[in-house]
N, C-alpha and C positions, 0 to 999 in steps of 0.2 A: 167601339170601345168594348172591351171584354176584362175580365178577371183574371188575365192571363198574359201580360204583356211580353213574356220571351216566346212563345210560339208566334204571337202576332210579327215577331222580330225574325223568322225566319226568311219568310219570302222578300221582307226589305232590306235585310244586311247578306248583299251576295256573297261577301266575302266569309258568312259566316263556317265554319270546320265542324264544330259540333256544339249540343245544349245539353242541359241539364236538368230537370225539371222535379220540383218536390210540391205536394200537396194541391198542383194546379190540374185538374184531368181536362182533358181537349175536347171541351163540346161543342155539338152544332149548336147552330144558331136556335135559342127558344129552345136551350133541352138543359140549363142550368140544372134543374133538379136530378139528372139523371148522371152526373157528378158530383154531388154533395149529396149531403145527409142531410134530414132535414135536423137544424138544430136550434136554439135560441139563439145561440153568437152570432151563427149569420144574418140572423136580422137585426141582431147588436151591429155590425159592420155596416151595414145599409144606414143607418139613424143619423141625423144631422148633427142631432144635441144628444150626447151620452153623458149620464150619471156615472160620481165617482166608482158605484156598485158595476154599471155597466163596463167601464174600460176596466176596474178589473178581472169581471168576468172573460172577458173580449181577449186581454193578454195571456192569461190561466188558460184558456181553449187552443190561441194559437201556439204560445210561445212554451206553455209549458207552467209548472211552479219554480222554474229555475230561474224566468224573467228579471232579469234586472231594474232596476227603477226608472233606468235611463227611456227601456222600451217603452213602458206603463206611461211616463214622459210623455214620449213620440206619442202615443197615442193620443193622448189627451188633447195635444198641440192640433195634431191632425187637423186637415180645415175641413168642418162636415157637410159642406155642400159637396166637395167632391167625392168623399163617400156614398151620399144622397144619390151622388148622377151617375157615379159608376154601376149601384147595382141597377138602378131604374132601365140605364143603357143595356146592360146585362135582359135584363128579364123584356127588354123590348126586341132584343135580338141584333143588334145594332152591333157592328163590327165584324171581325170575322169568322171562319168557320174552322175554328181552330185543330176541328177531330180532321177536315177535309187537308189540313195545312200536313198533320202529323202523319197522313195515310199516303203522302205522295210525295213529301221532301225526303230526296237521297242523304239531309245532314242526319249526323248519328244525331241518336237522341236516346240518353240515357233517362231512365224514369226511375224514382228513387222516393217513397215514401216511406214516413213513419208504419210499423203494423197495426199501431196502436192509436191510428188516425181518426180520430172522431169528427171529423167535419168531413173529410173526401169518402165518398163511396171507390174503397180501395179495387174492388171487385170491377168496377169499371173501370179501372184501367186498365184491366187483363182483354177486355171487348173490342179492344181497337187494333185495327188491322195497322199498324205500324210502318210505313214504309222503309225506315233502317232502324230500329230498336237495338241500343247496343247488348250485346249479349245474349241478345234474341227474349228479352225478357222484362219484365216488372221489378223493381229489387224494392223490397220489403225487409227495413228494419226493424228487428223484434222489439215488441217492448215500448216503441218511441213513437212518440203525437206529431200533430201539424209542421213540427218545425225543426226534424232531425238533427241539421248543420248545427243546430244552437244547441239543444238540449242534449246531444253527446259527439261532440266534435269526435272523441278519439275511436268512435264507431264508421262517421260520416266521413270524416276526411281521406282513412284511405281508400272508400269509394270511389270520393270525386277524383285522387290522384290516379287511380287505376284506370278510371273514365281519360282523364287528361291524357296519361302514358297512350293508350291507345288511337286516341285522336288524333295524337301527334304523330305515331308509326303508322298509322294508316289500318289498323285493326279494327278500329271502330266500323268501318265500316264493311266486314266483312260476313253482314247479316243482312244487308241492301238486297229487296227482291225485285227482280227484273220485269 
């Protein structure tokens, strides 16, 4: 079990073409900290029972001030045990090895953060030796937090279509090292 469920998704959907990844960085097993920041939310996200203060601390850090009431919702609904076991599982090292997954799958994998990410340790995403990164790169949008696609669609969306265009022509993968 890890904090990262579409890398874990590569080695088991063969048929997958390419990913997309925001705000999740690929680490080994037991190296959680050396992808995040250390910050108060993420120990807001581990908690079983959050206070009204805390989920909206919790949505403010992911999602942004742009958050809808709907998200702040979902939060709250969330069932906190599986919060609870995700990170426990996390910090026991338990599931895969995500950084190992991203250094040796031929899928493209476009990586796409906020720059203005306060929970991922942006910097480590540049450390990892990528086995196809699309573009050969990290893409960093200015200005935007944890949750780019929501907090400025009309910044995020033509990335991902650019990303898409390529995967589909076979571009994407023309950064794959042998």
């Amino acid at each position: 079990m890890s904090l990262s469920t579409q890398q874990q998704m590569i080695p088991r959907f063969l048929g997958m073409r390419g990913l997309m990844i925001c705000g999740a960085p690929p680490v080994r097993h037991n190296q959680m900290s050396q992808g995040f920041n250390a910050s108060p939310h993420l120990g807001i996200a581990s908690k079983q029972e959050l206070s009204e203060a805390e989920i909206n601390a919790f949505v403010e850090a992911t999602i942004g001030k742009s958050a809808e009431p709907f998200l702040r919702d979902a939060v709250a609904r969330a069932d906190g045990r599986f919060r609870k076991r995700l990170f426990e599982a996390a910090r026991a090292g338990e599931g895969v090895n995500q950084r190992l997954i991203v250094e040796s799958s031929p899928v493209p994998l476009a990586v796409v953060n906020g720059g203005a990410d306060s929970l991922v340790n942006l910097d480590y995403f540049d450390t990892v030796a990528y086995a196809n990164l699309w573009e050969g790169r990290c893409n960093r949008l200015s200005g935007l937090g944890h949750a780019p696609f929501w907090e400025a669609q009309e910044e995020f969306t033509p990335v991902l279509e650019r990303f898409l265009r390529d995967v589909e022509t076979g571009r994407a993968t023309s950064f794959y090292k042998d």
